[in-house]
N, C-alpha and C positions, 0 to 999 in steps of 0.2 A: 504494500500500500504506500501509493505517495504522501510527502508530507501536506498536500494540500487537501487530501481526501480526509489524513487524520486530522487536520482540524478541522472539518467538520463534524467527526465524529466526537473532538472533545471542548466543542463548542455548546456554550451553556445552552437546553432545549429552550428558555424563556425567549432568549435571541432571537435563535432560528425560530422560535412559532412566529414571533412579533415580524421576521422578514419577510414569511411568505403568507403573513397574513392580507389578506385582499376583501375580508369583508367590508361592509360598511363603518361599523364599527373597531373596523381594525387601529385605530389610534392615531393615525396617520393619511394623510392625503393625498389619494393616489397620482392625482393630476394638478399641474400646474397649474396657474393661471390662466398664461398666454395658451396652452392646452382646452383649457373650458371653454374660453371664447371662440378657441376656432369651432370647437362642438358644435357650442350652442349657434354659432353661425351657421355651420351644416346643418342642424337639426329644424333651425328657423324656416330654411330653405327648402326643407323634404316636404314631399305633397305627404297630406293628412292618412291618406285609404291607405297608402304604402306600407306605412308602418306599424298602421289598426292592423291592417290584412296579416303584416309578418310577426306581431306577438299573442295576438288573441281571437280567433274564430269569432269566437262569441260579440267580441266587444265589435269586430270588423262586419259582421251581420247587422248589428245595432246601428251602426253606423251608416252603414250604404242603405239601410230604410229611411235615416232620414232625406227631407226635402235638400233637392240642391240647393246650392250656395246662391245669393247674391248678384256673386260675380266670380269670376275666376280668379281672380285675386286672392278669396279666402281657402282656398285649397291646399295652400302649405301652413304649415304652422303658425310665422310671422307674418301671412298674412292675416289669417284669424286673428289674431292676437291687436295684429295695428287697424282694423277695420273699426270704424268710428258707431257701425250698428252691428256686431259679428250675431252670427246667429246661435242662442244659446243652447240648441239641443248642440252644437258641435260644439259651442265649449265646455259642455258638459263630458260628450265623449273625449275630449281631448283629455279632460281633466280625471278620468276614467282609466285613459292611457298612462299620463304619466304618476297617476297612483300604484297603478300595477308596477309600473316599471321598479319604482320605491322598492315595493315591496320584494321584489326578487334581488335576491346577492349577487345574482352575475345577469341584471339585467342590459337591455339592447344598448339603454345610452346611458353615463353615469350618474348617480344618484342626483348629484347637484345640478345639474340639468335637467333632468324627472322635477326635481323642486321647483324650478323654476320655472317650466311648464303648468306643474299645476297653480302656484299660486297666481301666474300669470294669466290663468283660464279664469280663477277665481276673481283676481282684478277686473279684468277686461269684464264678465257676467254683471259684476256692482255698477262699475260708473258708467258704461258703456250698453247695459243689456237691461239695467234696471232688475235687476235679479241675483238673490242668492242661493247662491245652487250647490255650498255646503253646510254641513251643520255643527262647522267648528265656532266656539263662543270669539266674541273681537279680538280678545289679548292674546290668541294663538294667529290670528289675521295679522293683527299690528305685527305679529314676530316675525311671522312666515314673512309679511310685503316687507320687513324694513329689513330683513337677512336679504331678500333680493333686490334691492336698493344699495345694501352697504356693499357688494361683491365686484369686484374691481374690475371682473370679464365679462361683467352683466352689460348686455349690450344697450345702448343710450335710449330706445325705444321704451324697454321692459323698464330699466330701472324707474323712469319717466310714470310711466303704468301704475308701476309699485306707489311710488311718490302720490299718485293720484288714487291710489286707493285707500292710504293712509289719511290724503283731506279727508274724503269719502265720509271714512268712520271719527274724523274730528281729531285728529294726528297732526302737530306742527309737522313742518318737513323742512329741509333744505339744509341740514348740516348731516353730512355721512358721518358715520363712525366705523369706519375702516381705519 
C-alpha cells in the first residue's frame, strides 16, 4: 500500500465523513457564488414543461392541464417570475416544483436555487397575482424574501421581487445584510 492510500486509511473518519458529505445539511456550501448565478441564470432561462416533464409525472400532468400562458414570454421560469400579471395556477406549479426539488438530497438544480424559485413564485403570487398561495405564517415570508434579497448571485430582477414582497407585508427594505 502507498503512502497516500495509508492516509486515508489513518485519517480521522469525522474528516472524511465531513469531505464527502454532499447533503444539504452537510455544513458547508457546495457552490460558489459566481456558481449560483450562473445557475440561477440557466435555470431562469429553461422553459417551465421541461423540467415539470423531467422531475415529476404527476406534477408535469398538472401542469400541461392548465390554460396557456398569456404570452410566450411566461414559458420559462424568469419569465413567469418578471411578468407584471403571471398566471397563478403556474406559479403555483412552479412553486410545487421547486418545493420538490428542496426536498430531494441530490435534486435536479441546487437547493438555493429551489429557494429561490419558490419564494420567488411566492413573491411574484402577493404583489403581482393578488394571491397567497402558501400557508407559511409572514415571519417565515419576511425570512425566506429577505435570505433572497441578501444573496449576492441573486439576480437584480428576483432580488427586486423579494424587496417588493417585503413592502407587501409592511417590511422596510433597502439596506442588504450581506
Amino acid at each position: 500500500m502507498n503512502t497516500a492510500d495509508r492516509s486515508t486509511f489513518d485519517a480521522d473518519h469525522r474528516q472524511l465523513s465531513a469531505l464527502f458529505d454532499v447533503s444539504a445539511d452537510g455544513g458547508g456550501q457546495l457552490w460558489e457564488d459566481n456558481e449560483l448565478g450562473a445557475v440561477l441564470r440557466h435555470q431562469l432561462a429553461v422553459p417551465i414543461r421541461a423540467d415539470l416533464r423531467g422531475l415529476d409525472p404527476k406534477l408535469a400532468r398538472r401542469f400541461d392541464a392548465l390554460a396557456e400562458p398569456p404570452d410566450r414570454a411566461v414559458e420559462s421560469f424568469g419569465g413567469l417570475l418578471i411578468h407584471p400579471a403571471p398566471p397563478v395556477e403556474w406559479l403555483k406549479a412552479v412553486k410545487d416544483f421547486a418545493k420538490t426539488c428542496r426536498a430531494r438530497p441530490r435534486g435536479p438544480i441546487p437547493h438555493e436555487i429551489a429557494t429561490v424559485l419558490y419564494f420567488a413564485c411566492l413573491a411574484a403570487a402577493l404583489v403581482r397575482g393578488g394571491a397567497r398561495i402558501t400557508s407559511l405564517a409572514d415571519g417565515a415570508l419576511v425570512g425566506g424574501f429577505r435570505w433572497v434579497a441578501d444573496q449576492p448571485w441573486v439576480d437584480d430582477a428576483n432580488r427586486a421581487l423579494a424587496e417588493e414582497a417585503l413592502r407587501f407585508l409592511g417590511v422596510q427594505t433597502g439596506t442588504r445584510t450581506v
